[in-house]
N, CA and C of each residue as an Amber inpcrd file, in Angstrom:
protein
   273
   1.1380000   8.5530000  -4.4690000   0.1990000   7.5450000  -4.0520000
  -0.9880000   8.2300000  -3.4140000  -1.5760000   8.7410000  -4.2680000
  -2.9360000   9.6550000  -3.8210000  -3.7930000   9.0600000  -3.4880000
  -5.1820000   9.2290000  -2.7130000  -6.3610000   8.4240000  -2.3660000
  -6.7800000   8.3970000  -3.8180000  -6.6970000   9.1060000  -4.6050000
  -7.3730000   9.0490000  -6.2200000  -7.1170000   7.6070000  -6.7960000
  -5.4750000   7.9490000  -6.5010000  -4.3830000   6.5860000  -7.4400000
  -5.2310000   5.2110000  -6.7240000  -5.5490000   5.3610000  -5.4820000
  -6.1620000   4.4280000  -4.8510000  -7.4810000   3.5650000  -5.2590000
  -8.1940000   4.4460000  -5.5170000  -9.1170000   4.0990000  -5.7520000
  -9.5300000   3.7280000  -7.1770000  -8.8830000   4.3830000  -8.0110000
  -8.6350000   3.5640000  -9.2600000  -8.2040000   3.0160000  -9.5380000
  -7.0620000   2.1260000  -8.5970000  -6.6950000   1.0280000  -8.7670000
  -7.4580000   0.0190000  -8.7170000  -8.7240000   0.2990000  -7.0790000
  -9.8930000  -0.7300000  -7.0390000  -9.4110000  -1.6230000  -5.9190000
  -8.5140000  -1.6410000  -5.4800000  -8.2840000  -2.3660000  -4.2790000
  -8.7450000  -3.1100000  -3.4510000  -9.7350000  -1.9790000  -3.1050000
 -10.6540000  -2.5750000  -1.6010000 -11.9230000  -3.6720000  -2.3080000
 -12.6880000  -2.8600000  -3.2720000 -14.0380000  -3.1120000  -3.6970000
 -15.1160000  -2.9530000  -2.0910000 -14.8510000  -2.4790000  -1.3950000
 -15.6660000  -2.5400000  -0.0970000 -15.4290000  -3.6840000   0.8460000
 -14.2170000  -4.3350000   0.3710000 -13.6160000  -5.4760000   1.5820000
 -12.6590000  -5.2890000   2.1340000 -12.1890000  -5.9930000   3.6590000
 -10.9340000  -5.8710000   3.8100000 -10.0350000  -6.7350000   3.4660000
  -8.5500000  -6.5940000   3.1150000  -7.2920000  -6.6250000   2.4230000
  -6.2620000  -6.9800000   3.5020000  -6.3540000  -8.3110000   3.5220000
  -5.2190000  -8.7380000   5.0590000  -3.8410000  -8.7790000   4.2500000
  -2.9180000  -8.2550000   4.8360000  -1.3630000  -7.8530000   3.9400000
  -0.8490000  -9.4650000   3.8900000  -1.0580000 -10.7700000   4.4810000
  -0.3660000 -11.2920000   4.7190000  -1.3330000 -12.3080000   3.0800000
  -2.2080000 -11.7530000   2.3810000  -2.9560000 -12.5450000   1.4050000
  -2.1970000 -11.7900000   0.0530000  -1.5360000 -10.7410000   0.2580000
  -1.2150000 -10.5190000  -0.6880000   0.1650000 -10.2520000  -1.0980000
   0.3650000 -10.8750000  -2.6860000   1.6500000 -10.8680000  -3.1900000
   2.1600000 -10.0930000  -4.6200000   3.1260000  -9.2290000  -4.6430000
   3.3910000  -8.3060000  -5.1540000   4.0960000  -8.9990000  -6.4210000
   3.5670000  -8.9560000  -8.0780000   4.2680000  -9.4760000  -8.5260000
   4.5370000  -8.4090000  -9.8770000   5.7840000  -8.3970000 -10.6000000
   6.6830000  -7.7460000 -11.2620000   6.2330000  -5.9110000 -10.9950000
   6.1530000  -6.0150000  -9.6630000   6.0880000  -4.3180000  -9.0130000
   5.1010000  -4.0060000  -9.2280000   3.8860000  -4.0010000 -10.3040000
   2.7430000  -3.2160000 -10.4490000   1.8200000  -3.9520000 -10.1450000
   1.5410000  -5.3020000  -9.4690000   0.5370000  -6.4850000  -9.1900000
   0.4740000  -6.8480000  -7.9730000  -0.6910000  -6.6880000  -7.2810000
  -1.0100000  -7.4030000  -6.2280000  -1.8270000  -8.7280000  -6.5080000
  -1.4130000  -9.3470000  -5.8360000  -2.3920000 -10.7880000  -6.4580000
  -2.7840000 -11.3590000  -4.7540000  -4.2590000 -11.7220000  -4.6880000
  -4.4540000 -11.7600000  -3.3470000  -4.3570000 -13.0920000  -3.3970000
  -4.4870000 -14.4910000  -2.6140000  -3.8170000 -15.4260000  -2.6400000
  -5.5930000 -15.9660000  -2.5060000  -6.3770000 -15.0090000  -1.6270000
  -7.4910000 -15.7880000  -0.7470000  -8.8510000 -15.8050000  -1.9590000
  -8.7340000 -14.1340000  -2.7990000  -9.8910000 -14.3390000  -3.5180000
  -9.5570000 -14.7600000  -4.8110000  -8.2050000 -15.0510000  -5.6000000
  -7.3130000 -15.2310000  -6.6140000  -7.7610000 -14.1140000  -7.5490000
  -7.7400000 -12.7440000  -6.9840000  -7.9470000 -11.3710000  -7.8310000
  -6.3550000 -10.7700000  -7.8060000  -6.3370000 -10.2210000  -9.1490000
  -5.0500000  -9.1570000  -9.3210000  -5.7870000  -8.1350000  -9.1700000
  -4.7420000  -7.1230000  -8.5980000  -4.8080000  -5.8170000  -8.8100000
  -3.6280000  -4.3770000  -9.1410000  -4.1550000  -4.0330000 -10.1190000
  -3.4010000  -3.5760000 -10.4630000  -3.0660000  -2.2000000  -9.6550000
  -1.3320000  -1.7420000  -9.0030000  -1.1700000  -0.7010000  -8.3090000
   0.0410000  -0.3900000  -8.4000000   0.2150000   0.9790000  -7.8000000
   1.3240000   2.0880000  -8.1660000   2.8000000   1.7390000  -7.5250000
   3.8380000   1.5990000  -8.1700000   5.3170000   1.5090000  -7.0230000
   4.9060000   1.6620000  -5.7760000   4.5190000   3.0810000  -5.6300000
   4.4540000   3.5360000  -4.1470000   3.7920000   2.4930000  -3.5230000
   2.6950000   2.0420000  -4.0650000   1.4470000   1.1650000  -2.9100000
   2.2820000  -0.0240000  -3.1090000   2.9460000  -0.7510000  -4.0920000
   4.0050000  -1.7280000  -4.1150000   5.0750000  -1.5560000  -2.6110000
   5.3970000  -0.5050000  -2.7150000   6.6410000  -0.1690000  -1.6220000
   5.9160000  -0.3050000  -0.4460000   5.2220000   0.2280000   0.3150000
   3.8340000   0.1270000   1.2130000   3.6830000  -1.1510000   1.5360000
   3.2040000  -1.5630000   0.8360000   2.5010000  -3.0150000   1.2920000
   3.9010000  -3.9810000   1.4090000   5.1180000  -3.6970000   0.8700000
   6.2000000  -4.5750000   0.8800000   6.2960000  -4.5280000   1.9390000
   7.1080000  -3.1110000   2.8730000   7.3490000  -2.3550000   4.2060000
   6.5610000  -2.8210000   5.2540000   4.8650000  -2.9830000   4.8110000
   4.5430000  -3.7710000   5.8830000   4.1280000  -4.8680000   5.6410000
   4.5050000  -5.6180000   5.0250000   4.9090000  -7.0060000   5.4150000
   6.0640000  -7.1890000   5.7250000   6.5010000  -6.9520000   5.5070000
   8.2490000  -7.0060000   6.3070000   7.9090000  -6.2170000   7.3790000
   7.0360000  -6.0540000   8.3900000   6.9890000  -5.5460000  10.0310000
   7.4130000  -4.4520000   9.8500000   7.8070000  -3.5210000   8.9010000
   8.5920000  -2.2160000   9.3400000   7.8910000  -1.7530000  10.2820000
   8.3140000  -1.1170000  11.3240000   7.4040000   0.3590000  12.1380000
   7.0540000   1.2580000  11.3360000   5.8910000   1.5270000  11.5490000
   5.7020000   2.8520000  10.9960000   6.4330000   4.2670000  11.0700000
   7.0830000   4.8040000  11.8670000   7.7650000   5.5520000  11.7930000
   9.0440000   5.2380000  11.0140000   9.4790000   4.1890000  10.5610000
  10.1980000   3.9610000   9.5990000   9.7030000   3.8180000   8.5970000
   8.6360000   3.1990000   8.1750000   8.2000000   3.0710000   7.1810000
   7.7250000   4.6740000   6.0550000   7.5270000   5.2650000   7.3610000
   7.4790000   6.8850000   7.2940000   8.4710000   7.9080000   6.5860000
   9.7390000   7.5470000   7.1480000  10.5710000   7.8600000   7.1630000
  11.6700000   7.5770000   5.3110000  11.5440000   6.2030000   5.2510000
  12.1320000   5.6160000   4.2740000  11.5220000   5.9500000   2.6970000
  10.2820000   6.1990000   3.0740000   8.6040000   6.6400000   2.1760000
   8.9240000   7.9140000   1.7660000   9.4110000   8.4070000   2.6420000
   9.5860000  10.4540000   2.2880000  10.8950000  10.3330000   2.0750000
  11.8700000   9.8610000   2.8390000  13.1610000   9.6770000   1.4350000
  13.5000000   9.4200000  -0.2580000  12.3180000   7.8510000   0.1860000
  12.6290000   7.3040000  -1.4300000  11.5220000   8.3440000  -2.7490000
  10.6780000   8.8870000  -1.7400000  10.2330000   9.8330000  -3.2140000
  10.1320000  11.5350000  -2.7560000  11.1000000  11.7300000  -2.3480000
  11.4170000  13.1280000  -1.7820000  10.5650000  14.0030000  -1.3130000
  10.0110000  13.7070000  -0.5500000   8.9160000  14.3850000   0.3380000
   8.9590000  14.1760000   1.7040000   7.9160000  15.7160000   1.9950000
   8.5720000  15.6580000   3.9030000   7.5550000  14.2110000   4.4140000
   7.9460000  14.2940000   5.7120000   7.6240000  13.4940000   6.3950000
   6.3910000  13.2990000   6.8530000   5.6980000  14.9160000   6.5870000
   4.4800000  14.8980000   6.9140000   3.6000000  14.4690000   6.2230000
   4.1950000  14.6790000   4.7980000   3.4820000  14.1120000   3.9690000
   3.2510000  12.8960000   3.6060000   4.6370000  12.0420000   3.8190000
   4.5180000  10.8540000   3.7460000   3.6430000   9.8030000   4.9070000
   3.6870000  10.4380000   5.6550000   2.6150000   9.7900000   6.6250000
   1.1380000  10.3520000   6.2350000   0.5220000  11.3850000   5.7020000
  -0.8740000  11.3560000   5.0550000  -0.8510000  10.8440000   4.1250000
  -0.1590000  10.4890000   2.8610000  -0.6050000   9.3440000   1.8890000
  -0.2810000   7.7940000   2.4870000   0.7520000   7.8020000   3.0960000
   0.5460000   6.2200000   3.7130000  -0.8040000   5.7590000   4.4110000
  -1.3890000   6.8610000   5.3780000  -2.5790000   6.7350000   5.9240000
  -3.7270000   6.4660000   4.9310000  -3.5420000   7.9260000   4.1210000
  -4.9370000   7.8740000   3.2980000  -5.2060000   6.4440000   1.9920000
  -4.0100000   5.8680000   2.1290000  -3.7730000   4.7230000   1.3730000
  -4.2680000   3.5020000   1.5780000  -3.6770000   3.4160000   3.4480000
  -4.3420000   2.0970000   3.9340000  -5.6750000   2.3590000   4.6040000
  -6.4750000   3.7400000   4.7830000  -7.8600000   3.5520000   4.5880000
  -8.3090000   3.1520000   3.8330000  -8.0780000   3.8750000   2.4180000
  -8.7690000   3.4310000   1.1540000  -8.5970000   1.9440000   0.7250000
  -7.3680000   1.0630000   1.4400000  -7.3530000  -0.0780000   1.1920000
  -8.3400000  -0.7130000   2.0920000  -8.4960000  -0.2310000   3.6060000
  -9.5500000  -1.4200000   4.3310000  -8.7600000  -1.8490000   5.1500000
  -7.1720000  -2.2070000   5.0890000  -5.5740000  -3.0570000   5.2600000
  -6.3280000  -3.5000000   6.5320000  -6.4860000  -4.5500000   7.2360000
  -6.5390000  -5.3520000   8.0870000  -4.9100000  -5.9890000   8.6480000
  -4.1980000  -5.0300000   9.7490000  -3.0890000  -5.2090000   9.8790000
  -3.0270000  -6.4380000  11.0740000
């Protein structure tokens, strides 16, 4: 889930992205509820945006992120970050 993958998905377009507008549908779709735009995005940013909507903490969310795709921890907290910059995420 690279800032690359990010941004070619198109996500933001230069707005912010409140998690609670958007709904994840058959894993690769975000569908925002407020502007009725899909967007198309990666498992990972699927898993992400699930995690926090479901309140995870971040240090879990951290944690569960570098488990489920085998990477350290450090890392999984710079693409989670560099992810929800590039999204805008209004938490």
């Amino acid at each position: 889930m690279s800032a690359n993958r990010t941004r070619k998905n198109g996500m933001n377009g230069g707005n912010a992205v409140h998690l609670s507008n958007l709904k994840i549908v058959n894993g690769c779709l975000a569908f925002d509820v407020c502007s009725g735009k899909f967007h198309r995005i990666s498992e990972s940013a699927a898993f992400v945006i699930s995690e926090l909507k479901r309140q995870t903490p971040f240090g879990a969310l951290i944690t569960s992120y570098s488990q489920r795709y085998e990477i350290s921890p450090a890392i999984a907290e710079r693409d989670i970050e560099l992810f929800l910059n590039d999204l805008s995420v209004v938490r």
